[in-house]
Backbone as a ProteinNet text record, in pm:
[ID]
protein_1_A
[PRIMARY]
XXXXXXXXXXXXXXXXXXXXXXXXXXXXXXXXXXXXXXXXXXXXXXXXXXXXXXXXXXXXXXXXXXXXXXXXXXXXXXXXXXXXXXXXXXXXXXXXXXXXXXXXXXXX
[TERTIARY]
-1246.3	-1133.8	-1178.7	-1284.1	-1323.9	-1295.2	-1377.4	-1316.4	-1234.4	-1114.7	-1005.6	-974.7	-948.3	-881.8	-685	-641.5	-513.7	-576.7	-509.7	-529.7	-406.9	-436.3	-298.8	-374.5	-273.7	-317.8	-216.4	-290.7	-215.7	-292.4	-213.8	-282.9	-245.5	-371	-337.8	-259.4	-221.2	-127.4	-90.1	5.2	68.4	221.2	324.3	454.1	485.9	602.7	611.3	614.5	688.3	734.6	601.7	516.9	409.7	326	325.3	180.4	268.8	341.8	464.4	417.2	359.8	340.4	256	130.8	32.1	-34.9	59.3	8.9	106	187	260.9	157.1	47	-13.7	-152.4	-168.9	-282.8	-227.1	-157.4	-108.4	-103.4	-49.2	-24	-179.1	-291.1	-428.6	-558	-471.3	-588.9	-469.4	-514.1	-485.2	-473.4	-615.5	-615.9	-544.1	-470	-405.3	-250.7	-248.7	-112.1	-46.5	-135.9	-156.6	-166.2	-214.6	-279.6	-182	-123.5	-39.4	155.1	219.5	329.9	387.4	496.3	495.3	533.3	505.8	450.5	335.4	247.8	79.4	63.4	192.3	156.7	103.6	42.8	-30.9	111	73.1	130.6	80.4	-98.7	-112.3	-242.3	-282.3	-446.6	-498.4	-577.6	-665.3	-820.5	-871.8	-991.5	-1037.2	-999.8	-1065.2	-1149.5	-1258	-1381.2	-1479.8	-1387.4	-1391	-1351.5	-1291.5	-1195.2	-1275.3	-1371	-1450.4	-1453	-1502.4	-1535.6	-1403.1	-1323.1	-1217.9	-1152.7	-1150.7	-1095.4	-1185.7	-1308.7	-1370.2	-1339.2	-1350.2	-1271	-1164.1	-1073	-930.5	-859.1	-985.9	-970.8	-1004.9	-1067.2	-1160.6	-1008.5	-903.9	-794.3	-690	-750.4	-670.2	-754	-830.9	-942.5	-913.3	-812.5	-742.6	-713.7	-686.8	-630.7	-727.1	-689.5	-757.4	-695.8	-751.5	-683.4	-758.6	-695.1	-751	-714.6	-756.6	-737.2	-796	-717.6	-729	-724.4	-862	-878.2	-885.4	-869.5	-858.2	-911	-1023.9	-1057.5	-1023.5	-1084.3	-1023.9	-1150.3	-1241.6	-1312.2	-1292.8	-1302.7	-1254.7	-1323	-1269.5	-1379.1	-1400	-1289.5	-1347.5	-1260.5	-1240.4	-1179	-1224.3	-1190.3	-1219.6	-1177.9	-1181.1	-1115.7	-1218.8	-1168.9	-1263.8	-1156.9	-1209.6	-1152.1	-1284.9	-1147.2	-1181	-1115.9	-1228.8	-1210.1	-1299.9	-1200.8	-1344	-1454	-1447.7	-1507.4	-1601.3	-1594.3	-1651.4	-1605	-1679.8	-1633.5	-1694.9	-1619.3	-1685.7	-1645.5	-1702.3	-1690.5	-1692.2	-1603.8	-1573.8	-1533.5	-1615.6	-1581.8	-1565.3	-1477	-1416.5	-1542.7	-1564.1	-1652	-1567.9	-1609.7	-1531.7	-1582.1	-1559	-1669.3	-1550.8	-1660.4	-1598.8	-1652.7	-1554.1	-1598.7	-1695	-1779.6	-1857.1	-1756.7	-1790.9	-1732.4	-1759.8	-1637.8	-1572.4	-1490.4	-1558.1	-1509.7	-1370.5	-1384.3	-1276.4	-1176.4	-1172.8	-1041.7	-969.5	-1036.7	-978.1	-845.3	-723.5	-620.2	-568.2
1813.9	1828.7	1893.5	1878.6	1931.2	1852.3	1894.9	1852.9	1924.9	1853.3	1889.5	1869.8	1998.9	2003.9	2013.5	2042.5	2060.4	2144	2273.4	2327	2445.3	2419.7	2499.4	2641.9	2752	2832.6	2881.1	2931.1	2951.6	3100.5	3195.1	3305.5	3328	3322.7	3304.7	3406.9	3393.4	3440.8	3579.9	3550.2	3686.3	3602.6	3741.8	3661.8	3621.4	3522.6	3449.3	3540.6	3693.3	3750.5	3823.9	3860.4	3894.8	3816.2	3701.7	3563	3549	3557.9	3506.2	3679.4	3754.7	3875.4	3878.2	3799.9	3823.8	3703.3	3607.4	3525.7	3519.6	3635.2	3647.7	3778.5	3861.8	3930.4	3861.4	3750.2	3667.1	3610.3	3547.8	3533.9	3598.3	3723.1	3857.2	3845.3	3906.1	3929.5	3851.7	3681.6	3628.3	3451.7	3487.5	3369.6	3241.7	3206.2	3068.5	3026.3	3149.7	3119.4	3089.6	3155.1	3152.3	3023.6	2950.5	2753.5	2687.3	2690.3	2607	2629.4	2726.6	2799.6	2817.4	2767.6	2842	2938.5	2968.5	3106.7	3092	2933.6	2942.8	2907.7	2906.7	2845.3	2728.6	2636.7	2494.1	2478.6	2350.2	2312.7	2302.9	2357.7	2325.7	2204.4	2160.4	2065.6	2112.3	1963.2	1992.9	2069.1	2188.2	2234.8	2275.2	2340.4	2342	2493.5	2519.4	2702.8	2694.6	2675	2732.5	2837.7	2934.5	3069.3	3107.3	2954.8	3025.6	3113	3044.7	3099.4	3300.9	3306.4	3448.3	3492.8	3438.7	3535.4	3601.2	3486.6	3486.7	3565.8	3580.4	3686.4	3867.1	3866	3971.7	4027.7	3894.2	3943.8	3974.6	3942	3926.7	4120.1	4128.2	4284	4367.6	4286.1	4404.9	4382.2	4292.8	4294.9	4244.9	4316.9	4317.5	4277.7	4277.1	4279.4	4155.9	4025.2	3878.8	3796.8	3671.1	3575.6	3525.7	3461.4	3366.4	3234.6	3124.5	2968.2	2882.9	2873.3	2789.6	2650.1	2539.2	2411	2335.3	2245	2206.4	2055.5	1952.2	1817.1	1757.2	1750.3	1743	1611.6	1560.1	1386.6	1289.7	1292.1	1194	1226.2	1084.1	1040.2	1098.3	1198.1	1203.4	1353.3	1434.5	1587.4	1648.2	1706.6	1763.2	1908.7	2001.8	2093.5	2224.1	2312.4	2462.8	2516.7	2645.8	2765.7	2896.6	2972.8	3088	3210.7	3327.3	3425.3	3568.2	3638	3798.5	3892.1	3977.1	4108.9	4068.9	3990.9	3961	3861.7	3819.4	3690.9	3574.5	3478.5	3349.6	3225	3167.2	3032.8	2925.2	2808.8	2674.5	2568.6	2505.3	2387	2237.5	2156.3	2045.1	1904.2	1857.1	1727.2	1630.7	1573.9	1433.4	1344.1	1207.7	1100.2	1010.3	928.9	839.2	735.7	628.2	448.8	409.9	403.7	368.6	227.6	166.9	44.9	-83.8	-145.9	-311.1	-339.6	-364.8	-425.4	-514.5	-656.8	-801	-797.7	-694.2	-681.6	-636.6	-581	-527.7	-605.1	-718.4	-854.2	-878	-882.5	-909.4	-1026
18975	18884.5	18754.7	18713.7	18589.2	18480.1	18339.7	18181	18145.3	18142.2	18061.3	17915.1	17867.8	17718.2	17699.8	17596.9	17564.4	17433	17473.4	17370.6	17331.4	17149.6	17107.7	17044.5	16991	16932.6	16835.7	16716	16551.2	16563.3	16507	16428.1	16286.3	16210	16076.5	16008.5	15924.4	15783.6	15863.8	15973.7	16050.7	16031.3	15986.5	16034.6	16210.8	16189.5	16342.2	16405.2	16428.4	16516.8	16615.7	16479.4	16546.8	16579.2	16525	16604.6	16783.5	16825.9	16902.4	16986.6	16971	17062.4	17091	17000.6	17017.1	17114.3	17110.1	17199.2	17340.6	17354.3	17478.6	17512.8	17418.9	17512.4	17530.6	17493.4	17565.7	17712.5	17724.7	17812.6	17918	17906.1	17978.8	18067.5	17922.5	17975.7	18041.4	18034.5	18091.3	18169.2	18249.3	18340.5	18302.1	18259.3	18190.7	18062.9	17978.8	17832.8	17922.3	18018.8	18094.8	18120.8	18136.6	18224.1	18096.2	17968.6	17908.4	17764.8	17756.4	17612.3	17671.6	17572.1	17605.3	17497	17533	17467.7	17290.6	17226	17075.2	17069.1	17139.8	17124.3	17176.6	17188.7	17217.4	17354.1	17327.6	17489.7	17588.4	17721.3	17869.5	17898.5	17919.5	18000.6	17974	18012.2	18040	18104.8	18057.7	18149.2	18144.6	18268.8	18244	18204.5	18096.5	18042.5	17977.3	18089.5	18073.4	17989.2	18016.5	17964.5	17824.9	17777.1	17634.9	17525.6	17510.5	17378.2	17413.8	17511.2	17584.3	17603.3	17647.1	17665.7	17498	17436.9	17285.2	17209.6	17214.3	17142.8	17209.5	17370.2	17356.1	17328.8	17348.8	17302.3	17169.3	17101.7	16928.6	16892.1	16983.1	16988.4	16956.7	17022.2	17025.7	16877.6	16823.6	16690.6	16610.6	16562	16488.8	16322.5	16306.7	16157.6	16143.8	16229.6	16210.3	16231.7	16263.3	16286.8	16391.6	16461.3	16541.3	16603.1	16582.6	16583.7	16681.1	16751.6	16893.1	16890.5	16862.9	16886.7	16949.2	17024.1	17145.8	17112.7	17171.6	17200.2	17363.7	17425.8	17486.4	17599.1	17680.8	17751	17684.6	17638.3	17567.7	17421.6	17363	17256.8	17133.5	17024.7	16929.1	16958.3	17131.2	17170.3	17072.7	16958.7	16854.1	16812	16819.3	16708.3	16751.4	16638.6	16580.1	16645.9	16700.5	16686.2	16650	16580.4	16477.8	16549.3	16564	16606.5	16554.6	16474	16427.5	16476.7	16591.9	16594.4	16700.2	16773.2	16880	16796.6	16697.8	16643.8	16598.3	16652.5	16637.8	16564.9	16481.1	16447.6	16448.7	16481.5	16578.8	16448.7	16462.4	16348.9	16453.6	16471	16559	16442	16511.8	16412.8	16391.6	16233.7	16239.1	16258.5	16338.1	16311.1	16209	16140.5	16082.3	16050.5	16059.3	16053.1	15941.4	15846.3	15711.3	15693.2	15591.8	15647.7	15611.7	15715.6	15619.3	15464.8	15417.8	15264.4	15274.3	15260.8	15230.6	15131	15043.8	14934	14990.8	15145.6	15178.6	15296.2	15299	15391.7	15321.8	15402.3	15375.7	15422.1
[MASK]
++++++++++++++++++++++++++++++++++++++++++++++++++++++++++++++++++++++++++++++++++++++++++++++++++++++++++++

C-alpha cells in the first residue's frame, strides 16, 4: 500500500485565476497531481507521490517567475511540512513539534 500523504498546493502572490491554471496544468502534466490535488490545490485523498519533489522541480522549470508551495501531512504523527519551488529549485521546511516542559504554576 505504501506511505501515504495528503497534500495541498498554494502558488504564491499570483492572482486566483492564474494559481487555478497553473495547477489545472499540473494536473494535466503529471498523473500523480491528478489523484492527490483538485482543481483549487486541495487534497483528494491520500496518496502515495513518490515523485513529488522531482516532478515539482520540473514543473516549476515552466514558470520560472513564481513560486509554488506544496503542503504535505503525512500518516505518522508529527509528518508535516512545506516544500517551495522556483526554477527547478527547491527548499524543504519540515514542521518542529515540541512539548513545552512541566510548570506546577499552570495546574489548574
Amino acid at each position: 500500500m505504501g506511505y501515504r500523504t495528503y497534500h495541498s498546493m498554494d502558488v504564491i502572490n499570483v492572482a486566483e485565476d492564474y494559481k487555478l491554471a497553473i495547477i489545472a496544468d499540473l494536473r494535466k502534466t503529471c498523473e500523480a497531481a491528478k489523484y492527490s490535488l483538485d482543481e483549487d490545490g486541495y487534497p483528494i485523498d491520500e496518496t502515495t507521490w513518490y515523485d513529488c519533489d522531482k516532478h515539482l522541480r520540473e514543473f516549476s522549470k515552466e514558470y520560472p517567475d513564481i513560486v509554488i508551495m506544496i503542503h504535505g501531512a503525512g500518516e505518522e504523527c508529527g509528518d508535516i511540512w512545506n516544500r517551495y519551488f522556483s526554477n527547478g529549485k527547491m527548499q524543504s521546511c519540515d514542521a518542529t513539534v515540541t512539548i513545552p516542559p512541566f510548570n506546577p504554576d499552570l495546574l489548574e
